[in-house]
DRENDO-1510 file (C-alpha; in Angstrom, 1 decimal, always signed):
<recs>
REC; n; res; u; v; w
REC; 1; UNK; -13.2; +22.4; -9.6 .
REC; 2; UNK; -13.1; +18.6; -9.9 .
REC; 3; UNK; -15.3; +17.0; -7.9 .
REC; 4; UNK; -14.8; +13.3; -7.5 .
REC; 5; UNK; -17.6; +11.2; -5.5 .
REC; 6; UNK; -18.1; +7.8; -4.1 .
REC; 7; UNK; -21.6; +6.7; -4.8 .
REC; 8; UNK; -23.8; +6.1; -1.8 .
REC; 9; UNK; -24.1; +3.0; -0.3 .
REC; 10; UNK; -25.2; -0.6; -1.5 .
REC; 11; UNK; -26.3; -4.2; +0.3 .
REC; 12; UNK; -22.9; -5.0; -0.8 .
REC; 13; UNK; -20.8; -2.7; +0.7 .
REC; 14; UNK; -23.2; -2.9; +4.1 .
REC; 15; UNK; -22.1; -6.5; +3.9 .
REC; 16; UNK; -18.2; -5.9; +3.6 .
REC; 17; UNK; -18.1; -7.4; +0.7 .
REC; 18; UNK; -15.1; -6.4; -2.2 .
REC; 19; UNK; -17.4; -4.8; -4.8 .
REC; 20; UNK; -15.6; -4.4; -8.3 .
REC; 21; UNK; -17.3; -4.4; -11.5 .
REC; 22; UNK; -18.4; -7.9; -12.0 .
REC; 23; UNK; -21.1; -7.6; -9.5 .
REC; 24; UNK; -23.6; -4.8; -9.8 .
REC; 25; UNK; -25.8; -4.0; -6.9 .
REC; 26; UNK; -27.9; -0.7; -6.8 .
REC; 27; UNK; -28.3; +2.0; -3.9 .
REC; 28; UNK; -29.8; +0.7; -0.9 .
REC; 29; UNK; -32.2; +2.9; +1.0 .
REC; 30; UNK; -29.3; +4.3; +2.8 .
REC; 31; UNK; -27.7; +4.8; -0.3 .
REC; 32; UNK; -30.4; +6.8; -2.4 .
REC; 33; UNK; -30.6; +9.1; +0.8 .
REC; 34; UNK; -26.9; +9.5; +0.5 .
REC; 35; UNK; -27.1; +10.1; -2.8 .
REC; 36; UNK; -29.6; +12.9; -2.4 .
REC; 37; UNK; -27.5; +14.3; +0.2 .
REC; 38; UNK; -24.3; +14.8; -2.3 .
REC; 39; UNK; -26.5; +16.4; -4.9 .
REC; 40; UNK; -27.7; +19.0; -2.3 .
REC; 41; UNK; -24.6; +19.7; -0.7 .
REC; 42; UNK; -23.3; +20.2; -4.4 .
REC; 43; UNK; -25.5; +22.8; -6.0 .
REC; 44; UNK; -22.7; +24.5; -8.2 .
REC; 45; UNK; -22.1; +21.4; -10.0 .
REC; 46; UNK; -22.9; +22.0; -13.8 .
REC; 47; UNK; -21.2; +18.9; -15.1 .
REC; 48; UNK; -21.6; +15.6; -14.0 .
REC; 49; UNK; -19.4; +12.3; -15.2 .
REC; 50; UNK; -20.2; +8.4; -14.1 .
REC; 51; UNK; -19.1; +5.2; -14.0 .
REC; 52; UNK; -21.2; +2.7; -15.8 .
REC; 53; UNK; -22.0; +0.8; -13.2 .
REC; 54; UNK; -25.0; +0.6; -11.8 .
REC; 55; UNK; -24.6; +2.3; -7.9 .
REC; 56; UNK; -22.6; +5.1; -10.0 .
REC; 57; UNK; -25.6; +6.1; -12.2 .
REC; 58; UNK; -28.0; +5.4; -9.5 .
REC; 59; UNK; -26.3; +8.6; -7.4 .
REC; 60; UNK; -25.5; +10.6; -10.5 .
REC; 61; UNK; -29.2; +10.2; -10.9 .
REC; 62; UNK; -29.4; +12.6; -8.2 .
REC; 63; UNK; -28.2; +15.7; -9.3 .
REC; 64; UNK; -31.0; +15.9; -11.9 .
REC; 65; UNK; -28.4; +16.4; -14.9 .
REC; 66; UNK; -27.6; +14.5; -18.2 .
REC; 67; UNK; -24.9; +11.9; -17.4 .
REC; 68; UNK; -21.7; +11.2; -19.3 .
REC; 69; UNK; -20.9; +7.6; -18.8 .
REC; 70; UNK; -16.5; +7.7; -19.0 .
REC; 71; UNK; -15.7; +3.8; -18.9 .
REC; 72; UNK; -12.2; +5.0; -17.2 .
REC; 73; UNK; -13.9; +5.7; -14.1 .
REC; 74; UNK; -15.2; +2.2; -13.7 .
REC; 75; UNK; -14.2; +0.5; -10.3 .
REC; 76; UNK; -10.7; -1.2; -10.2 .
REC; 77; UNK; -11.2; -5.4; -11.6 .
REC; 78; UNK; -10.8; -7.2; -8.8 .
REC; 79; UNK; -11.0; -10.4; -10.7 .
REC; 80; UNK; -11.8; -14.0; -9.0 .
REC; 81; UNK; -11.7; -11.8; -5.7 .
REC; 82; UNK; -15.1; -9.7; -6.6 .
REC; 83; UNK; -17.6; -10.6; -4.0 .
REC; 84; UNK; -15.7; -12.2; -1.8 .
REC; 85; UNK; -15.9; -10.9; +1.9 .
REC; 86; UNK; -12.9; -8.8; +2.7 .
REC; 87; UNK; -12.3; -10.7; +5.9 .
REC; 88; UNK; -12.0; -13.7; +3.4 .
REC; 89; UNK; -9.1; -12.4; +1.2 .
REC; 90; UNK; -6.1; -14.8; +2.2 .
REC; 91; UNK; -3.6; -12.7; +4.3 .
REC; 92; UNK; -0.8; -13.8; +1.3 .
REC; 93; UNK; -3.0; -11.5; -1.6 .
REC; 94; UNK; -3.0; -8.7; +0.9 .
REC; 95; UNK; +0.6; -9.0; +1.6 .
REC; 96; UNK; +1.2; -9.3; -2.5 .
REC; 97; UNK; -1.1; -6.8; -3.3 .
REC; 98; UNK; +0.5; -4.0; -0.9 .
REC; 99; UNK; +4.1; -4.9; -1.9 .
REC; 100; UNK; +3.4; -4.4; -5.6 .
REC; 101; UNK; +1.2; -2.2; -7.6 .
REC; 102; UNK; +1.6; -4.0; -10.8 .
REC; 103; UNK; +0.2; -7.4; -9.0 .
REC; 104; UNK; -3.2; -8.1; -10.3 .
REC; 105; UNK; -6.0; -10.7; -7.9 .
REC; 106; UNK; -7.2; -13.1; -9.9 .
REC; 107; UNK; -7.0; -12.4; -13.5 .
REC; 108; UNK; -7.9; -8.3; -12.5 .
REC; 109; UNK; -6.6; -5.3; -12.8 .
REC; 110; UNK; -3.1; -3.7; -11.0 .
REC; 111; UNK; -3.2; -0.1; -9.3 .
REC; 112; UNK; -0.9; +0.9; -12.1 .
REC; 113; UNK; -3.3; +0.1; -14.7 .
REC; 114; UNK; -6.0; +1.7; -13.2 .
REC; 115; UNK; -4.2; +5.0; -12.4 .
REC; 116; UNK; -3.1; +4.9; -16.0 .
REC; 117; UNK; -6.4; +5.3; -17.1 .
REC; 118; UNK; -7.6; +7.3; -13.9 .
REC; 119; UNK; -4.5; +9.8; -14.7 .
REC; 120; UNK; -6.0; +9.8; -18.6 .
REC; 121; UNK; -9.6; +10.2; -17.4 .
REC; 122; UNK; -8.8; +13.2; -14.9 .
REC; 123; UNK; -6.5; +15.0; -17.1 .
REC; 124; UNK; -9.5; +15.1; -19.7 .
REC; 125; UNK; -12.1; +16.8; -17.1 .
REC; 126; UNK; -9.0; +19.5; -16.0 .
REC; 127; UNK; -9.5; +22.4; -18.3 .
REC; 128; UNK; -13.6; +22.2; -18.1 .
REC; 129; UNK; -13.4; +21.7; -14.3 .
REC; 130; UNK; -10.8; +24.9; -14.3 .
REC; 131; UNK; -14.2; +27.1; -15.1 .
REC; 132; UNK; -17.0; +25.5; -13.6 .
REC; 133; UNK; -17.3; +22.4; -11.1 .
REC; 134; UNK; -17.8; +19.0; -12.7 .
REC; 135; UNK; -18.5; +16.4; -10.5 .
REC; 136; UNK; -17.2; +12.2; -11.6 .
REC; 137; UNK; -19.7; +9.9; -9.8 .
REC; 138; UNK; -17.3; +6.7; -9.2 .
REC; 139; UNK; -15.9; +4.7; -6.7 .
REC; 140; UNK; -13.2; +3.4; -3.9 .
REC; 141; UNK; -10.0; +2.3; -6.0 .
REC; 142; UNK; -10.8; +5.2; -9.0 .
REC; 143; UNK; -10.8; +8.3; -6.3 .
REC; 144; UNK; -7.7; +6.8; -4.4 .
REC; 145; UNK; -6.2; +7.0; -8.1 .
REC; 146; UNK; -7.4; +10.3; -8.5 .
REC; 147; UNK; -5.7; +11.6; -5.4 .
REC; 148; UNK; -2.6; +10.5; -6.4 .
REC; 149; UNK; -2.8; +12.4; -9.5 .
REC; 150; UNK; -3.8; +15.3; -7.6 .
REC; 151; UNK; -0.5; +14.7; -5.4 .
REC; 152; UNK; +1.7; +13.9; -8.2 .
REC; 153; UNK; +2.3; +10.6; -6.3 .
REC; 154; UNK; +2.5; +7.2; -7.0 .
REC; 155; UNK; -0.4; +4.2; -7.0 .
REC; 156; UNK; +0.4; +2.6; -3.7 .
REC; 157; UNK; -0.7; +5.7; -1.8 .
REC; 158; UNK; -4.3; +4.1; -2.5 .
REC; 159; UNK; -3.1; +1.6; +0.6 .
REC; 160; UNK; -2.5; +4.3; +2.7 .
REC; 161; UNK; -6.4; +6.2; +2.2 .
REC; 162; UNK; -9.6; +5.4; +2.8 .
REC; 163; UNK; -12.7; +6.5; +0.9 .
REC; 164; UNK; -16.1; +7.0; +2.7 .
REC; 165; UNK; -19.2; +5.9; +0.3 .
REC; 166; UNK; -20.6; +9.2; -0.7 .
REC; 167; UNK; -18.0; +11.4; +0.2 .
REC; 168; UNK; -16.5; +13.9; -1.7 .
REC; 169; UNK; -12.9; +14.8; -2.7 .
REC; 170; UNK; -12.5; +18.2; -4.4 .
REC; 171; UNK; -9.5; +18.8; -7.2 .
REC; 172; UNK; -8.6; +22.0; -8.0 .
REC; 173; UNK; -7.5; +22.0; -11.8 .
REC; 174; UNK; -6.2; +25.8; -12.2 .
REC; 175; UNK; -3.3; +27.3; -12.1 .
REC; 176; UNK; -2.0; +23.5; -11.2 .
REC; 177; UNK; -3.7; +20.3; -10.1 .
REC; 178; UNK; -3.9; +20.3; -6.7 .
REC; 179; UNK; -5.9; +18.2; -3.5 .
REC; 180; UNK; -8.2; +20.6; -1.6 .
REC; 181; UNK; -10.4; +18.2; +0.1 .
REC; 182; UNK; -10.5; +14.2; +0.7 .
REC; 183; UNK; -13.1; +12.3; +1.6 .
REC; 184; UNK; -15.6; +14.9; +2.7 .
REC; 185; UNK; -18.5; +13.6; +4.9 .
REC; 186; UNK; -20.1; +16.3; +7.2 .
REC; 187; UNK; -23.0; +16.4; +4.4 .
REC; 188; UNK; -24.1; +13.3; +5.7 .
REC; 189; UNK; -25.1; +14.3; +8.7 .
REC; 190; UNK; -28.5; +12.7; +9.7 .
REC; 191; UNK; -29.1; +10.7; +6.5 .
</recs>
């Protein structure tokens, strides 16, 4: 199986803030429990794949197994935009954004360029993942791409989702891609 996980928490995301790639907190306190949580609730895991960024590699830390870093499972660029609070994004970007998933904020990155190399990323993991469960340690915009591979659905589903940190979405690979679980929390309980 493919298991697909947000990283645990950061300051960042505690403080609403749109964290792409150009900024790179670490785990908060919250978010090194969380990431301790995902590793136990996840014992099968034999595999494990990260973004580069730092919150990624702090929770693949976790599981206690050599980490592949896959570049394609970096957060989506959310260009001039990155850091901003999301209560700050001019209603005029959200509007543009939603309407068209070729529009790119700020010199970024569009949904259909990320799920381009989200699709690419995934397909690579499906015939490993279709014997043993490899988990991708990555984030928000990534997993919504991910799901809509799973689906076999286009890019702007990511506006209609929302993604937990450290939850888990599970990918069955074998016979055919399909979603079996989406942003999974219960393993969080009391952390």
């Amino acid at each position: 199986m493919l298991i697909i996980l947000r990283h645990g928490r950061t300051e960042a995301n505690a403080s609403g803030l749109l964290q792409g790639r150009r900024i790179n907190p670490g785990l908060d306190a919250l978010g090194q429990r969380q990431a301790g949580a995902l590793a136990a609730a996840l014992p099968g895991v034999v595999r494990v794949v990260a973004s580069p960024l730092r919150r990624a590699q702090e929770t693949a830390a976790a599981f206690g197994l050599p980490v592949e870093i896959d570049e394609r499972w970096i957060e989506l660029d959310y260009g001039t935009l990155d850091g901003t609070p999301l209560a700050e994004v001019p209603p005029s970007v959200w509007t543009a954004w939603q309407a068209d998933s070729n529009f790119r904020p700020g010199g970024g990155e569009s949904l259909v360029q990320l799920g381009v190399r989200v699709r690419a990323a995934a397909e690579d993991l499906a015939a490993a993942a279709a014997g043993s469960d490899v988990a991708v340690v990555t984030h928000v915009s990534p997993i919504k791409a991910a799901m809509a591979w799973a689906l076999g659905v286009g890019d702007d589903v990511a506006w209609r989702s929302f993604v937990a940190p450290a939850s888990i979405t599970r990918v069955v690979t074998s016979p055919r891609v399909s979603l079996h679980g989406f942003n999974e929390t219960a393993h969080l309980e009391g952390h």
